[in-house]
Structure formats: C-alpha cells, structure tokens
N, C-alpha and C positions, 0 to 999 in steps of 0.2 A: 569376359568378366567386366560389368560395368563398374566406373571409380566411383567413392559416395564421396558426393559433391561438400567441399569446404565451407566453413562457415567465413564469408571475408568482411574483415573489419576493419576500418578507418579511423584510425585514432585521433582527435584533433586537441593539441594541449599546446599551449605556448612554451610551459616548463621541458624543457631535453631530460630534464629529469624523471618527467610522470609518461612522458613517451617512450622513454626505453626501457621502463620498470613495465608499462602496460607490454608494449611489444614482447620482452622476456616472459612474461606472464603469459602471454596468450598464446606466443611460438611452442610455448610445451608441450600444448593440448593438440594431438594429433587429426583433429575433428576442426580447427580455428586455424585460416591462415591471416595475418597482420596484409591485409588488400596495400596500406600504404598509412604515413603518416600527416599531419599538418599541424603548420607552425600556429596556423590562423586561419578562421571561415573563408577568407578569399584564396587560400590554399588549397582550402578542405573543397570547394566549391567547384576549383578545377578539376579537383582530381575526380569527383563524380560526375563530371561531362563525362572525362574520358571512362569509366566505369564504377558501375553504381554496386555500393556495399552492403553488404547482409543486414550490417548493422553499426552507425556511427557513435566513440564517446565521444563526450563533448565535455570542454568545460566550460564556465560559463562566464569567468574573466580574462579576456583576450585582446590583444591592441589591433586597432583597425576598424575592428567588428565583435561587439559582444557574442555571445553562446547562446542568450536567449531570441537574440534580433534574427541569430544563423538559423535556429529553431524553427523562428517560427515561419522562414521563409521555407525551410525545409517541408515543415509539414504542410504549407498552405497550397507549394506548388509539388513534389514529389516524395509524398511519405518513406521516410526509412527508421525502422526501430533505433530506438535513439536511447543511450546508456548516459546520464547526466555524471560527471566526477565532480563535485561538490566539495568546497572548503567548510569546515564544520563549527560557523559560525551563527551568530542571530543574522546578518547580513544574507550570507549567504544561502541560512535558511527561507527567506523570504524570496531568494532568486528562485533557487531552488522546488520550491511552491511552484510558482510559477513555468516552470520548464514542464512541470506534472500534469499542469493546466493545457499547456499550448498542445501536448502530445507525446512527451517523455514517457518511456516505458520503463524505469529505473533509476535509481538514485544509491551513487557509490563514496564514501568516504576520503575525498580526495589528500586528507591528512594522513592515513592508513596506507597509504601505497607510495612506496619508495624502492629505488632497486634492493639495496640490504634488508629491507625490512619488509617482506611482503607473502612470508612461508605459511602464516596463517590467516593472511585474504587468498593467495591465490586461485583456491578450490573457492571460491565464493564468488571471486569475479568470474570465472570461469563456465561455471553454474549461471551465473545474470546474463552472461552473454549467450549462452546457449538458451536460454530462456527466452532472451528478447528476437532470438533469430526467428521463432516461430510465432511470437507475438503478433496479433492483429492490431496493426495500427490505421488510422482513417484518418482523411485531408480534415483539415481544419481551415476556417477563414478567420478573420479577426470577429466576426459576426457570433462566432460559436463560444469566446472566450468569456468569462462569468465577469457579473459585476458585483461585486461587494458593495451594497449598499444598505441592505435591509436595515429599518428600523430594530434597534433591540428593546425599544419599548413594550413591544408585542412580547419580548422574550417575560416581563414582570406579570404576568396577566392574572398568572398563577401564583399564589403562597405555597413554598418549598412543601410536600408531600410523601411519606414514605412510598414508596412503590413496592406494591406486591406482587407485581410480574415483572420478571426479567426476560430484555432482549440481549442474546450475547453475538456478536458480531468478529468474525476474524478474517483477514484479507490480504494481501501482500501483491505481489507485481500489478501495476494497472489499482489495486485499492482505493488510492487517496480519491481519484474520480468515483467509483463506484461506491464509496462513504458516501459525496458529496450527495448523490444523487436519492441513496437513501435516506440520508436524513432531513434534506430541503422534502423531502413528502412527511416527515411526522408532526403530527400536530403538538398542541404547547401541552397540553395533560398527555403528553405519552409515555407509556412504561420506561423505568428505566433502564441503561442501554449503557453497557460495556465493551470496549471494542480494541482488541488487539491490530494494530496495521503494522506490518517491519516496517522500520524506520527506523534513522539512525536518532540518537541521543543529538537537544536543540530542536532538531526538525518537526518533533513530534507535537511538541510547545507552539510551535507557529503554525502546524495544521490546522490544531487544537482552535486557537484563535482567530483562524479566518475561517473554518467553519461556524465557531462563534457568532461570525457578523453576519455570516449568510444563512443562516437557521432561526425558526422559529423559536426552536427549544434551546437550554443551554446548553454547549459543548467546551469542557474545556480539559486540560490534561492532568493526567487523575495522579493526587498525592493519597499517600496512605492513610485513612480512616476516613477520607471521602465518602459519604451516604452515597447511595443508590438510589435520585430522587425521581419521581415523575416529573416528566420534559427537562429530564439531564441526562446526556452526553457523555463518560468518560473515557478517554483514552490512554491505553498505556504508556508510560513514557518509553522513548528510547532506551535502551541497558536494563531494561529491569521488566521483570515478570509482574504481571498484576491477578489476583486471584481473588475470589468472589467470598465475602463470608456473612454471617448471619448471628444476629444479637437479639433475642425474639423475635418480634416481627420487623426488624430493620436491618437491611442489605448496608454491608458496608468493602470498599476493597481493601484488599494490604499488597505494598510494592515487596519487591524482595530481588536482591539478584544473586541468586543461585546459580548455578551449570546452565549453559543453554541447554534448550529442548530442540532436538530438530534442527541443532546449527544455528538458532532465535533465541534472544533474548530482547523483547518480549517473545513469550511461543503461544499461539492459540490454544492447542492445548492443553497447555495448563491454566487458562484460563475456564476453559472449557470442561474439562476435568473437575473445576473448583466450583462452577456453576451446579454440574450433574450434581455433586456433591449437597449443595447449600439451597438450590433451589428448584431440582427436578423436574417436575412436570409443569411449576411457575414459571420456565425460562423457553421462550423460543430460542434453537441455534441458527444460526445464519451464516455460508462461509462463501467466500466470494472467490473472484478472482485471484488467481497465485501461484506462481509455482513451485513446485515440492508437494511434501504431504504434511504438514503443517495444519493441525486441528481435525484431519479426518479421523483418524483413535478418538479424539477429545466427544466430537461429535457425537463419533458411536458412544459413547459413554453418557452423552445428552440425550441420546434415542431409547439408549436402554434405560434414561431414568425417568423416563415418561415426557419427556420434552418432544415439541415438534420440533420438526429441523428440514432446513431449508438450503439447497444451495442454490446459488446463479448458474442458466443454461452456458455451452460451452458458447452460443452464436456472441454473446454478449461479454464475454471475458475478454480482457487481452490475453491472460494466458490460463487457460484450461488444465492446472494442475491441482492441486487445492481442493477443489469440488469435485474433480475427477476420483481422485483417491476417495475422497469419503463417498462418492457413492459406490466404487468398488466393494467397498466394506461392507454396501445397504445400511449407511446411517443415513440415509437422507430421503424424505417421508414426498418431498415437493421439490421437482427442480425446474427454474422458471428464469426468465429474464429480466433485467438486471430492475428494469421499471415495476416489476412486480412483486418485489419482492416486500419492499414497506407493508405494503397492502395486506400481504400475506402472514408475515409475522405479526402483524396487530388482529389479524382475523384468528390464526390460532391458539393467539392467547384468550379467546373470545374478552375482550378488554372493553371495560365499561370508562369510556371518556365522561370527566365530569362536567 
C-alpha cells in the first residue's frame, strides 16, 4: 500500500510567536507536514538547498532580508507556491500588492493568528495551504513585474453614464493578477462591472487604487449607493458583502455584513445572486480563478436568468476551483483563457460603445 505523500511547508516568520501558532495549525492536519522553520530569508534559503517545500509562508517584514526581495528571488530563480502572512495595515497593504504581483499565490491575516487565538482561522489556513500546494505557479523576471504609470487623464474622456449592462466578476486565489489583466483590456465606455475578489479588509482599498492607475476605466472600492457607471470598476470591500440593486433605470450597489457565504465575506455569490436578481439577461457573469466553490450557485442563478456566463480555462488558473464547480453545475455558457475573456463578456453583452 502506497503512503499519500505530505504536503511540506516552510514556515519563514521572524515572530516565535507566528511560527509556533502556524506550526500548531498546520501539525493538526494529517495531510500537512511543518518540512521546517525560519527565522529569516537567509535561514529559509538554506533550508531549501537542502530540500525544497511544497509550499513557503512568508512574511514580509524581516531583518537581514525583507519577504518581498526573498520573493522575488524565489520566484525568478525556483518557483515555490508562496502563502504571503501580511500585517493588516495601509503599509502593509501596499507590500502586500506587491508580493501578488512578483508571484504570491495568497494572502493571510498576519494579525488573526496567534497561538491562543487561532480556532476560527485554522480551517482557513489550512484550506489556503492545501490550495496553494496544487497551485500553478510560473518564474517570473523583474522584466514581467507591471509598471503603474498610466495616464488617468484618458480615465476623464467620458462624462459619468448610467450603464445598462452589467459585468459581474468573482475570483479569489491567483484573482488580484487575473482582475489586472481583465480590466487593463476594457475600454473607457465599458459596461459597468462589479467584482467580488477575497480579500482581506484595507487590502481591498489599495487593489482598488492601483488598479486605478493602471486602467483605462475607473476602478475604485465600492461604498454603498455607489452607481453602477459605464468605464467604472467596483470592488467589494474587504468584510462586507456587496449586492447589485436597481432604481429604474440606474444600477446602484449596497454593502452589508451579514453571515459569511461560503466561509466569505465578501461571497461571490451573493453578489451574483443579487445581480440574477436585478439585472438578468443585462449582466454578463464572469468567475475566475479560486478555490472552493464560491459563486458557482450564484452563477447558476445568472445562467438561469438569462445572463451569459463565462468562466476562466483550468490551463490559465492558478487554482481550478471556482470555475470548476460552476461548471459542474452547467452554469457556464463559455470557458476560455484568462486573455479572453474581456473580449468575451463585452461581445455577449452585444455592447454598443459610444
């Protein structure tokens, strides 16, 4: 009888504190062995000479050697799924960005995990780690990292417009890149576009805004009575559910933080849900990379109200959950890669750019 082989992790934290909380955490789970820990990237660097781990956390303030500098030599010379533990700051949100950027497959609450206190993350980190074991990650050079520069003058081109077709977008592991990619293709008159990503509360504010700089259209993170404008952007915030509503002809969202859905607060789903609801056959769905099942009900619910609905191929995912489920269900009309997908939800809206 063959053994099923362990998932081994590499913890790297300077804190003795977030090291023995994760180790505890992760020693539970009979499927996760703790490979080793480190104090510091030049710690953590040796220990993957001597052998290489399933999948490394990292944090991202350390003495010697920062988490993102560790990062990004990681991914440029031997990719390893990488679990970012993140302090839940505006500071740290902008690290944090960035570790998403260079090749991070994840991003966990670094304030939320302590030994005593950690009975209702455990099953969560647990679940991310087992996510990111199977996660496709790819080398990265410094050549591939984005540059925020864009004019947002180009963003003004247009006078604020109701939009009468909606795109609704849901995405989670691997997302924050595959947003990027969909939205840098829409034009400045494009439908407008509501978009659940998990994400912790803070973090969600700062995606918001550097996708901002780097989009034609406006993107920023969505407060309640927010319009629903052609070439605008919103994003749910972190902690709180965002849902799609309708005042005659004008799209507006409301925040709300209810029960999570799905272990999510934001949950695609109920997004998703709120769109079938308010604007049926007007709303293309879209759900990306992620994993769990997270928006694939929601979906069906968009399929059955006459929406087209779209998800991302599994070749293009980092992780193939997400879209896998919903198409289990047959809510998903079109499943394509990750670059075609703009394309495709503006074609099935058949959308008259002005």
């Amino acid at each position: 009888m063959s053994l099923i082989k362990k998932i081994r992790v590499l913890i790297v934290d300077d804190s003795a504190l977030v090291r023995q909380a994760l180790s505890k955490i992760l020693s539970a789970d009979s499927s996760i062995e703790v490979m080793a820990t480190a104090a510091d990237p030049f710690i953590a660097a040796q220990k993957i000479k001597d052998e290489i781990p399933d999948v490394i956390t990292l944090d991202l303030e350390m003495p010697r050697m920062d988490g993102l500098t560790f990062l990004k030599k990681i991914m440029s010379q031997h990719p390893i799924p990488v679990v970012v533990i993140s302090s839940l700051t505006d500071l740290g949100a902008e690290s944090t960005l960035r570790a998403l950027e260079y090749g991070a497959v994840e991003v966990l609450k670094k304030n939320a995990i302590s030994v005593d206190n950690f009975i209702d993350q455990d099953q969560h980190i647990i679940q991310v780690i087992k996510a990111a074991s199977k996660a496709i990650v790819k080398r990265k050079s410094l050549a591939d990292q984005v540059s925020y520069t864009t004019s947002a003058s180009v963003k003004k081109a247009f006078p604020a417009q109701t939009s009468s077709k909606i795109i609704a977008l849901g995405a989670s592991t691997g997302g924050t890149e595959a947003i990027r990619v969909f939205l840098e293709q829409m034009p400045v008159d494009c439908p407008g576009i509501v978009i659940v990503q998990h994400m912790p509360e803070v973090f969600t504010r700062s995606f918001a805004e550097r996708l901002n700089q780097l989009c034609k259209i406006e993107v920023k993170e969505a407060s309640s009575g927010d319009a629903v404008l052609r070439g605008r952007a919103l994003i749910a915030p972190g902690n709180k559910h965002m849902e799609l509503r309708r005042s005659g002809t004008r799209y507006y969202v409301e925040l709300h933080q209810q029960e999570p859905v799905n272990r999510h607060r934001p949950s695609v789903d109920v997004l998703f849900y709120s769109v079938a609801q308010f604007a049926g056959k007007n709303a293309a769905g879209v759900i990306m990379t992620g994993m769990g099942a997270d928006g694939a009900k929601g979906l069906l619910a968009m399929h059955e109200a006459g929406s087209p609905t779209l998800a991302q191929d599994e070749k293009s995912c980092v992780v193939y959950g997400m879209p896998k489920e919903a198409v289990k269900l047959n809510a998903v009309e079109k499943i394509l890669p990750l670059e075609q997908l703009a394309h495709n939800a503006l074609s099935s809206l058949r959308y008259q750019m002005a």
